[in-house]
N, C-alpha and C positions, 0 to 999 in steps of 0.2 A: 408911568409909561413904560413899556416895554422894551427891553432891548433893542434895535433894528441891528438887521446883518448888511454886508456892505450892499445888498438888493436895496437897499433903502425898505425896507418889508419886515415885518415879524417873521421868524423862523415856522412856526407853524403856520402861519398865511402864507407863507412862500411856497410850502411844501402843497401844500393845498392848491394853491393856485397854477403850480409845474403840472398837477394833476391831473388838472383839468386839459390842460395840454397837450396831453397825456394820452388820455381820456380819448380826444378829439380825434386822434391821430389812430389810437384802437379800434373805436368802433365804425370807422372808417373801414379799415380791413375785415372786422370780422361781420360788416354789414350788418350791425345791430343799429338800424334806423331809430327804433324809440330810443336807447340809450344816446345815439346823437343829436334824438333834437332835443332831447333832454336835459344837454349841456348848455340850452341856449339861453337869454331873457325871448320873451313871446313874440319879440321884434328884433329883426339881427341884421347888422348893415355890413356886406359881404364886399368888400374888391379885391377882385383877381384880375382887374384889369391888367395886369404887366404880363398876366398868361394870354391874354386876348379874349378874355370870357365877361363873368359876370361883373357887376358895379349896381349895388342899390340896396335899401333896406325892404327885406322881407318877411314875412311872419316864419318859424323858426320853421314849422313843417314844410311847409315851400321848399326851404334850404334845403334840409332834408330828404324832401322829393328829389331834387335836382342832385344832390349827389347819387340819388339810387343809382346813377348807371354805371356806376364801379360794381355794380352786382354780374355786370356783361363782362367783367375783367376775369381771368381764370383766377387770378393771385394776384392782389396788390399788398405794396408796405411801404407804408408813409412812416418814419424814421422822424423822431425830431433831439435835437440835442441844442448842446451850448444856451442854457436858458441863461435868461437874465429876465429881471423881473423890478419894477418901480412901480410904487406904489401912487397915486393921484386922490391924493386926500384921504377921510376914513375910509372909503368904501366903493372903491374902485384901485384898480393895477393892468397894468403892462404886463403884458411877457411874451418877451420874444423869443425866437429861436431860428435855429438851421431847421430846413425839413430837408430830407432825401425821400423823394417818392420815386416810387418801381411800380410799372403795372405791366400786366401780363395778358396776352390775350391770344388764343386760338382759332385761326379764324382762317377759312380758307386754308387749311390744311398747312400752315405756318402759324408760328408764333412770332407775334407780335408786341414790339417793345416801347414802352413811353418811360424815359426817363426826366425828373426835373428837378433843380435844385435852386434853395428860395430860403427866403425870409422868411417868417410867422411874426405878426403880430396879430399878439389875442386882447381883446380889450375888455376887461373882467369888470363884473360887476358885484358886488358880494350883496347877497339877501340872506334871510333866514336859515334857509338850505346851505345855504353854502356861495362858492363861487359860480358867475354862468357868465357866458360869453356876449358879448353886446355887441360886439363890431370883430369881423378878423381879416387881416389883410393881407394877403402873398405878392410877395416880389421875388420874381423870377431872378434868378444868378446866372442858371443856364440849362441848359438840354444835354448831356451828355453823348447822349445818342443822336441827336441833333431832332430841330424842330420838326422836321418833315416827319421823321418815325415816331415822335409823340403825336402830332395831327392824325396821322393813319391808323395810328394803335384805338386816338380817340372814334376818328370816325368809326371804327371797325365797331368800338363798343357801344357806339351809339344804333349803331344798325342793328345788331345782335338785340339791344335794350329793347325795342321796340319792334322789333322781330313777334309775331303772334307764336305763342309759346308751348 
């Protein structure tokens, strides 16, 4: 058996596994949609209920769809740190983290500010490929900028999203 680090995790699973965390939080920003739903298993059970949004499992492209409308943001960064990571038998792990997310948007001849800070938990599932995401859940910590200017910033993006183009 292999070492485990104080993650309760192999050193190279762990690294792996932050990765994908990682990953999540990248192609988010640089809206590479296939690389994010790529990160998924084919079925992905999503809450964000503590932001007041989504709750339910969906096929991974769905998810996907439903983040496109960070493409309406001028500049977002989803930030994550402080990981920790427990592993749930051979082939499955935890990992959590802080996220700091920033989105930006122009809109109405103002920019517009959504700030949020939260928990990540990612709940990995290790296959052939590697690791992929099965479940992820955000808890809200706070709005810095306060709720109202994250609601506006979304709606703003929402309207632009679907704006004919």
């Amino acid at each position: 058996m292999s070492q485990l680090s104080p993650f309760n995790l192999a050193p190279a699973d762990q690294t792996a596994a932050i990765g994908v965390v990682v990953a999540y939080a990248n192609a988010l920003d640089a809206r590479d949609w296939a690389g994010f739903e790529a990160l998924f298993e084919p079925e992905v059970e999503i809450d964000y209920r503590s932001l007041g949004t989504t709750y339910g499992t969906f096929p991974a492209r769905t998810w996907a769809d439903r983040c496109r409308v960070l493409s309406a943001f001028t500049a977002t960064h989803h930030k994550v740190s402080n990981f920790t990571v427990a592993a749930e038998g051979d082939d499955r792990a935890v990992v959590g983290s802080y996220v700091d997310a920033a989105h930006f948007i122009a809109f109405e001849g103002r920019t517009l500010e959504a700030y949020v800070l939260g928990l990540y938990q990612h709940h990995l599932i290790r296959r052939g490929e590697g690791w992929r995401i099965g479940k992820c859940v955000l808890t809200v910590s706070g709005y810095p900028g306060g709720r109202a200017s994250f609601d506006a910033a979304f709606a703003a993006a929402r309207t632009a999203f679907s704006a004919p183009g």
